[in-house]
C-alpha beads as a LAMMPS data file, in Angstrom:
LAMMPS data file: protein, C-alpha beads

68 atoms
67 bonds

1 atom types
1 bond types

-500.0 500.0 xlo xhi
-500.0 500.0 ylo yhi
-500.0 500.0 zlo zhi

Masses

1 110.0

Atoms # bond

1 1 1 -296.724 228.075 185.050
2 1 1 -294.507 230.339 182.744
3 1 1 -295.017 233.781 182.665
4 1 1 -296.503 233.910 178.971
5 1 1 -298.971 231.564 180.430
6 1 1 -300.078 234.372 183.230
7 1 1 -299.825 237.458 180.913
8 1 1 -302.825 239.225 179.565
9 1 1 -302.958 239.235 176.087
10 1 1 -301.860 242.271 174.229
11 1 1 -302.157 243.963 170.320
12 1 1 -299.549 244.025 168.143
13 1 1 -298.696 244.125 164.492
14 1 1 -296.214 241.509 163.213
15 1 1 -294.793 241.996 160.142
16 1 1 -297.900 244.075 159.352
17 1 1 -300.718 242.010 160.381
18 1 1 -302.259 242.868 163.905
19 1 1 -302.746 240.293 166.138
20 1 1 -303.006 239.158 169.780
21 1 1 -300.463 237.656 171.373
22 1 1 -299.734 236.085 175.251
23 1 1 -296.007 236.410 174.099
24 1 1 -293.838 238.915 176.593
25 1 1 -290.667 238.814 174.587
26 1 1 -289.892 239.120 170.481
27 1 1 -288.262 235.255 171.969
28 1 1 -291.563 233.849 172.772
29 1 1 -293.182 235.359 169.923
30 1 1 -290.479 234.055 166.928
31 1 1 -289.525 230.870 169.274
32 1 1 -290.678 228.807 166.073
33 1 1 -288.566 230.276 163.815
34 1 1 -284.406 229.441 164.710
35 1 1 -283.814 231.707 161.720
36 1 1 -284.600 235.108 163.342
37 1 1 -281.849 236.508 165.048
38 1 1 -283.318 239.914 166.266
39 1 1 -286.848 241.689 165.801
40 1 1 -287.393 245.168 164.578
41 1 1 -289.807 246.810 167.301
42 1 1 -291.127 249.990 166.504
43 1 1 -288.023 250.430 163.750
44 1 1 -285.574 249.881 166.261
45 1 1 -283.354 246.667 165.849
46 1 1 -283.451 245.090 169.352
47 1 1 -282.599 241.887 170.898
48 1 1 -284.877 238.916 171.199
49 1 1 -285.329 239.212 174.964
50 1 1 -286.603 242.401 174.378
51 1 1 -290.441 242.899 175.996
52 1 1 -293.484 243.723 174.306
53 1 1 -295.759 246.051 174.998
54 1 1 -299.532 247.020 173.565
55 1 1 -299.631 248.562 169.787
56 1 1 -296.190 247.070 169.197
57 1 1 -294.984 247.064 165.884
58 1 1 -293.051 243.744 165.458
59 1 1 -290.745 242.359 162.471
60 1 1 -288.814 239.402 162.777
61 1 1 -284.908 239.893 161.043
62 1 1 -282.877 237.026 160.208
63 1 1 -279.138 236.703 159.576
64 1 1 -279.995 236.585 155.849
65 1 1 -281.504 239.600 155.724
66 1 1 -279.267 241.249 157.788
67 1 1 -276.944 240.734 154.336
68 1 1 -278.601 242.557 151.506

Bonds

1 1 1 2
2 1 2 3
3 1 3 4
4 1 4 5
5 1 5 6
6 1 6 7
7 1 7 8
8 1 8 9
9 1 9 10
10 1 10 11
11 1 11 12
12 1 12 13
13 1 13 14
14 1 14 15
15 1 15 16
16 1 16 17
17 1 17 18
18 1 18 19
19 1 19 20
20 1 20 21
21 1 21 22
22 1 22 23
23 1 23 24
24 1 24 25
25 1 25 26
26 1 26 27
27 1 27 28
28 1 28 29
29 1 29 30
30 1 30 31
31 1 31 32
32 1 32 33
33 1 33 34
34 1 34 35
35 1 35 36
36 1 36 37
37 1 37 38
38 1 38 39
39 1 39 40
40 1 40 41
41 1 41 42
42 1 42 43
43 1 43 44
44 1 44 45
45 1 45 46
46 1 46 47
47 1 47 48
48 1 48 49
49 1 49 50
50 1 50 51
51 1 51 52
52 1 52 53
53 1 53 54
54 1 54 55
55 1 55 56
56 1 56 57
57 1 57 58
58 1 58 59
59 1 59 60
60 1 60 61
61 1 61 62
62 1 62 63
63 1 63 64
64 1 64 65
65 1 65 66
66 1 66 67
67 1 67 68
């Protein structure tokens, strides 16, 4: 079993819709998307292996937008 499999779910808000998610890491949480190179937790750029926590605000960034 993975670990997103054992973890509790949790609250965020993801690109300003809340939602609950098993996801530990902005990774698991965008893994659908190949397109989003980093997240935007709590207004912070960070990494994709970065963890979540509860009340998490959550945006994924992509190389595009990275542009503008």
């Amino acid at each position: 079993m993975s670990a997103a499999e054992l973890s509790a779910p949790i609250m965020i808000s993801v690109s300003g819709e809340e939602r609950e998610v098993t996801a530990t890491t902005a990774a698991e949480l965008f893994a659908d998307n190949a397109k989003i190179v980093v997240a935007r937790v709590n207004g912070t750029l960070v990494d994709l292996s970065h963890k979540l926590s509860e009340g998490d605000t959550v945006e994924p960034v992509t190389y595009a937008s990275c542009q503008r």
